[in-house]
C-alpha positions as CSV (number, residue, x, y, z in Angstrom):
1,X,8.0,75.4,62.4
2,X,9.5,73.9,65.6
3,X,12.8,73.0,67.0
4,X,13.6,69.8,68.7
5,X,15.7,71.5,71.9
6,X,17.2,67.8,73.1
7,X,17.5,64.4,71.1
8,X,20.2,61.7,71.3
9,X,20.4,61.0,67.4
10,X,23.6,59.5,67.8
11,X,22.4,55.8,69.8
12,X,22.1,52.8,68.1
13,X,18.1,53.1,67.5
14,X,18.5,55.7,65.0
15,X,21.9,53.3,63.2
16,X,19.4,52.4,60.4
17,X,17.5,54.7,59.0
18,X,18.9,58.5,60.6
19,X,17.9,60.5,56.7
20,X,15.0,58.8,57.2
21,X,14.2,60.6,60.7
22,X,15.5,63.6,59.3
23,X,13.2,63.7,56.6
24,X,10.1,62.8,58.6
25,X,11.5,65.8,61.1
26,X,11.8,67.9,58.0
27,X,8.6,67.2,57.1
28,X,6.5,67.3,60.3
29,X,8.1,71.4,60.6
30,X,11.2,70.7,62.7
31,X,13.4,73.3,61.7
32,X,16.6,72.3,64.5
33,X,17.2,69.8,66.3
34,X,20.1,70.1,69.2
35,X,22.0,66.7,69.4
36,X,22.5,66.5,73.0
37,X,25.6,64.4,74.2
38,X,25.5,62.6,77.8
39,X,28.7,60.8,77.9
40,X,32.0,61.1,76.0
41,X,31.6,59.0,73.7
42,X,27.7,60.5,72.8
43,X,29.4,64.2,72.8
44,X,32.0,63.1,70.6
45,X,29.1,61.7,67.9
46,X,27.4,64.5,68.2
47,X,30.0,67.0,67.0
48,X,31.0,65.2,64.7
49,X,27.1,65.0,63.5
50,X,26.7,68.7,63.6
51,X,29.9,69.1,61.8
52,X,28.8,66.9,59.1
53,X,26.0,68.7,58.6
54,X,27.4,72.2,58.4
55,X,29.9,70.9,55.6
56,X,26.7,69.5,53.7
57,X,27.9,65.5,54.7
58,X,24.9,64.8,56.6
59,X,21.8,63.1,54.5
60,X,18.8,64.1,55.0
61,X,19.1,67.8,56.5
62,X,17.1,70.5,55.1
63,X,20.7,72.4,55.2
64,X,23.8,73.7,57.5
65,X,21.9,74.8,60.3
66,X,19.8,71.9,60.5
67,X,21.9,70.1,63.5
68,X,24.0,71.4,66.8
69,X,25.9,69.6,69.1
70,X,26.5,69.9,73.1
71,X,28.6,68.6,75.2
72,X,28.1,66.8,78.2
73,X,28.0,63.9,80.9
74,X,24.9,63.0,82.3
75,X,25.3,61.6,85.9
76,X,25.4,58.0,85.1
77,X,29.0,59.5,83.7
78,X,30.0,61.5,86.4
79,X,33.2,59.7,87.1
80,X,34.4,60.8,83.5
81,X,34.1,64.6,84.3
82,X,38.2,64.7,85.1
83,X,39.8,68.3,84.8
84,X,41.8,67.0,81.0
85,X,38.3,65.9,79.9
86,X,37.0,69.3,80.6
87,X,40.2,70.9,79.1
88,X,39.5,68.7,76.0
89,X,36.1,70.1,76.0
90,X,37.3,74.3,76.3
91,X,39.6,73.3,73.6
92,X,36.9,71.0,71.4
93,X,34.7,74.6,72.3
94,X,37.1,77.2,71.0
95,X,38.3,75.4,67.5
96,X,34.6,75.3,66.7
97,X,34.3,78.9,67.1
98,X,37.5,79.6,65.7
99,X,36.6,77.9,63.1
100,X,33.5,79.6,61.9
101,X,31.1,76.4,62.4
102,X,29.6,77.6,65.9
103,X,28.2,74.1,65.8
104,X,28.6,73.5,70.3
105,X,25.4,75.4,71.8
106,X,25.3,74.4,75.7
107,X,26.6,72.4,78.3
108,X,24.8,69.3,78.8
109,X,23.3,67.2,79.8
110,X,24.6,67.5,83.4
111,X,23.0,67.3,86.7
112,X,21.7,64.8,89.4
113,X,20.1,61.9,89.5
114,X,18.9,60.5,92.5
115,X,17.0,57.9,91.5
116,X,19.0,55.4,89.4
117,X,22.1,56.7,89.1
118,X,24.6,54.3,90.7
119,X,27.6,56.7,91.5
120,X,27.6,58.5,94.6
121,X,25.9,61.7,95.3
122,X,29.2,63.8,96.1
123,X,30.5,62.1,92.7
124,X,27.4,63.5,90.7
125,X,27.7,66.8,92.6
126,X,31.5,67.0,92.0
127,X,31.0,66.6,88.2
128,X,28.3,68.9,88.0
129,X,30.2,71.5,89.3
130,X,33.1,70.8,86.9
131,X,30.8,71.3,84.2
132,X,28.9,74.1,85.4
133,X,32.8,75.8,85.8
134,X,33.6,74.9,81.8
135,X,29.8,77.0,80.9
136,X,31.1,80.1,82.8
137,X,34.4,79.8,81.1
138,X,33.3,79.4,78.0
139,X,30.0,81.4,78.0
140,X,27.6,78.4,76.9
141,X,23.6,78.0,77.8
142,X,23.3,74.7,80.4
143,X,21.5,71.7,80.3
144,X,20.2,70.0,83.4
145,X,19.1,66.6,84.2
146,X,17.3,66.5,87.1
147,X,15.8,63.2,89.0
148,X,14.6,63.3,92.9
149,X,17.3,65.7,93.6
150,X,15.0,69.2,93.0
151,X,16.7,71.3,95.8
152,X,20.2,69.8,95.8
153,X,20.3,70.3,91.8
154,X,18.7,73.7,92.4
155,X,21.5,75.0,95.3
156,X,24.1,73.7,93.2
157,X,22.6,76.3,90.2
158,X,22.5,79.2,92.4
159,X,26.3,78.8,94.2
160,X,27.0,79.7,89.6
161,X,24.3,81.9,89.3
162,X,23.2,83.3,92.4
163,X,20.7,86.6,91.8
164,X,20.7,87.0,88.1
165,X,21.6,84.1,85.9
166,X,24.7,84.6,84.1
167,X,24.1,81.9,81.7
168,X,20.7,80.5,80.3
169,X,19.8,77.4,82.2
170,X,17.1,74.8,81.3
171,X,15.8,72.1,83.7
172,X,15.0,69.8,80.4
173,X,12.8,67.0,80.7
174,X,10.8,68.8,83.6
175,X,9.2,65.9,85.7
176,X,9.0,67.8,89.2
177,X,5.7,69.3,90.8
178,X,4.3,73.0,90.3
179,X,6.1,74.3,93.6
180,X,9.5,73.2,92.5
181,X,9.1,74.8,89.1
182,X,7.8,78.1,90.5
183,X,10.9,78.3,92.4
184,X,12.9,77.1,89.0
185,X,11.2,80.3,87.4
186,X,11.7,82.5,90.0
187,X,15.6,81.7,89.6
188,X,15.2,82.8,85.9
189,X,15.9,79.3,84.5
190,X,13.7,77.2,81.7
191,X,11.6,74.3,81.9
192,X,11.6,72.2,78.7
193,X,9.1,69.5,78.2
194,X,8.5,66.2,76.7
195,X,6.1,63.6,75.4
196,X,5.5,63.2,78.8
197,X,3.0,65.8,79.2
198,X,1.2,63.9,77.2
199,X,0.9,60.8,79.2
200,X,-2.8,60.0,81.1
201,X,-1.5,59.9,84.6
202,X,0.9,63.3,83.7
203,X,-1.9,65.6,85.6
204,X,0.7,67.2,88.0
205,X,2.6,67.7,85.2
206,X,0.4,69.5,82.6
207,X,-0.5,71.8,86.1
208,X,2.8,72.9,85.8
209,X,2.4,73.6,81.7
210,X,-0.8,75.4,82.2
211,X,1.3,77.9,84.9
212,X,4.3,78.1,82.8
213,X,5.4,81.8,81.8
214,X,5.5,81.7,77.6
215,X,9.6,83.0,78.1
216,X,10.2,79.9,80.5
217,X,9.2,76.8,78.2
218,X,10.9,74.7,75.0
219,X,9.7,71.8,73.5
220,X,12.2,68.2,73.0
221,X,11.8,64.8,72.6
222,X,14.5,63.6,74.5
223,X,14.4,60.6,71.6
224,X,14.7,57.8,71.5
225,X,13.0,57.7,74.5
226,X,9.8,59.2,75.8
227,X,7.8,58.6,72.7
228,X,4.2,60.9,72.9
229,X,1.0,59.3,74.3
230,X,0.0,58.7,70.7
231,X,3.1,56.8,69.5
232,X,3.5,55.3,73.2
233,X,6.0,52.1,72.7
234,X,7.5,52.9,69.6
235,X,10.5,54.6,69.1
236,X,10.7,58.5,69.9
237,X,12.1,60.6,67.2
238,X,12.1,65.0,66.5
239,X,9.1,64.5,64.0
240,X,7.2,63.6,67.1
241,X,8.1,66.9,69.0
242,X,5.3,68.4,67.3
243,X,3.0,66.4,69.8
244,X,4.4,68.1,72.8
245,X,3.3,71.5,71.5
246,X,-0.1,70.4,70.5
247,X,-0.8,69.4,74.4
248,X,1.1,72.6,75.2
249,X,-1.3,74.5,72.9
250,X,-4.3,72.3,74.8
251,X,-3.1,72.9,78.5
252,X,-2.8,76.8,78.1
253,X,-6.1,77.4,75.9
254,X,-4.1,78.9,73.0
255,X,-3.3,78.0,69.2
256,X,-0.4,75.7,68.5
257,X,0.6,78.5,66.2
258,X,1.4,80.5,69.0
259,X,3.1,77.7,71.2
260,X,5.6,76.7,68.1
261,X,6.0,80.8,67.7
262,X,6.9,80.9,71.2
263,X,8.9,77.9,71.6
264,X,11.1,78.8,68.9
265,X,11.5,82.5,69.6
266,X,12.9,80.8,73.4
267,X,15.2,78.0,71.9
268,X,17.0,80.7,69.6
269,X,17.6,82.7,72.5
270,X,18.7,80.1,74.9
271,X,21.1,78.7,72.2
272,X,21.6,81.6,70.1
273,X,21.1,80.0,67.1
């Protein structure tokens, strides 16, 4: 079994045929699958996803633990992270809990983004702040995009969590070099990994698999995008996630059984689910 730590199941490539993916996720051993939000819009779909599937509405899942929600704006958004949208968010937060569903796991995705990102950097840096502030509050794992800004994105983490992390923090889609992630590590935060590592010119990368402690790494798809070396082009969906923990397996010299053992023992911690 595996968990899918960070899809995007509620964009317009999965409108058609979502059981389907389900199924296919169901049966390729994806036991979870965290549906992660990246604007307001997305977070709003995805609760109302996870909800759906903890009341038994959602086709396809294997049952009500099946799908989780965060929330989050990913710094394409960053001009959306106002103080009421974060109050919606501690309030969206504390009716799930109160109401028994525990369906919002983390804070995310948030972060920089240096390379295509057209708001400003103070902008981006502003909003991450924000949301790193609502985490604290409301005592949720985070989620961080990261792209060309390694030591900005990394300051930022430690002004929180300086000395021992407060919160669980995962740099998901981990694209930066071996150095960078030792440092990442060294902080106590994750690294999570995708389809990427799968990729022929991704020899940097898969350096920084083979060094990665086994309590520092998750597996995600980061669908639809990022499809595995062996599906490269077509859509990317949680059945594939499975493909990331075979190279995983590969990198470090050990049995898959022990990399999907491992990867989901770490994504039930980080989330607590």
């Amino acid at each position: 079994m595996i968990i899918d730590t960070h899809a995007h199941l509620m964009f317009s490539e999965f409108k058609d045929d979502l059981e389907n993916v389900f199924v296919r996720a169901r049966e390729a051993g994806v036991e979870k699958i965290v549906n992660v939000g990246c604007s307001k819009e997305a977070s709003k779909q995805a609760v109302e996803m996870a909800k759906a599937n903890k009341e038994g509405r959602l086709a396809g899942a294997s049952d009500e633990n099946f799908l989780y929600a965060t929330l989050g704006l990913h710094p394409y958004d960053a001009l959306d992270a106002t103080d009421e949208l974060m109050e919606e968010w501690e309030k969206l937060i504390t009716d799930d809990r109160s109401s028994g569903r525990n369906r919002i796991v983390a804070i995310g995705e948030i972060g920089l983004d240096y390379f295509k990102a057209k708001i400003g950097h103070d902008e981006q840096k502003e909003a991450f702040r924000k949301q790193l502030k609502l985490a604290m509050k409301v005592d949720l794992p985070v989620i961080v995009h990261n792209r060309e800004a390694d030591e900005e994105s990394l300051e930022i983490l430690k002004e929180f969590f300086g000395g021992k992390p407060q919160l669980e923090v995962v740099f998901h889609c981990f694209g930066s070099n071996l150095e960078f992630a030792k440092k990442v590590w060294v902080a106590g935060f994750m690294t999570s990994f995708t389809g990427v590592i799968t990729y022929p010119n991704a020899v940097k990368l898969r350096e920084v698999v083979k060094e990665v402690p086994m309590d520092k790494f998750m597996v995600e798809t980061d669908c639809p995008y990022l499809a595995p070396q062996v599906y490269r082009g077509k859509r990317n969906e949680p059945a594939y996630v499975v493909e990331v923990a075979k190279m995983i397996a590969e990198v470090k010299g050990i049995s898959l059984e022990v990399v999907q053992k491992v990867a989901v023992e770490n994504s039930k911690r980080f989330f607590q689910i």
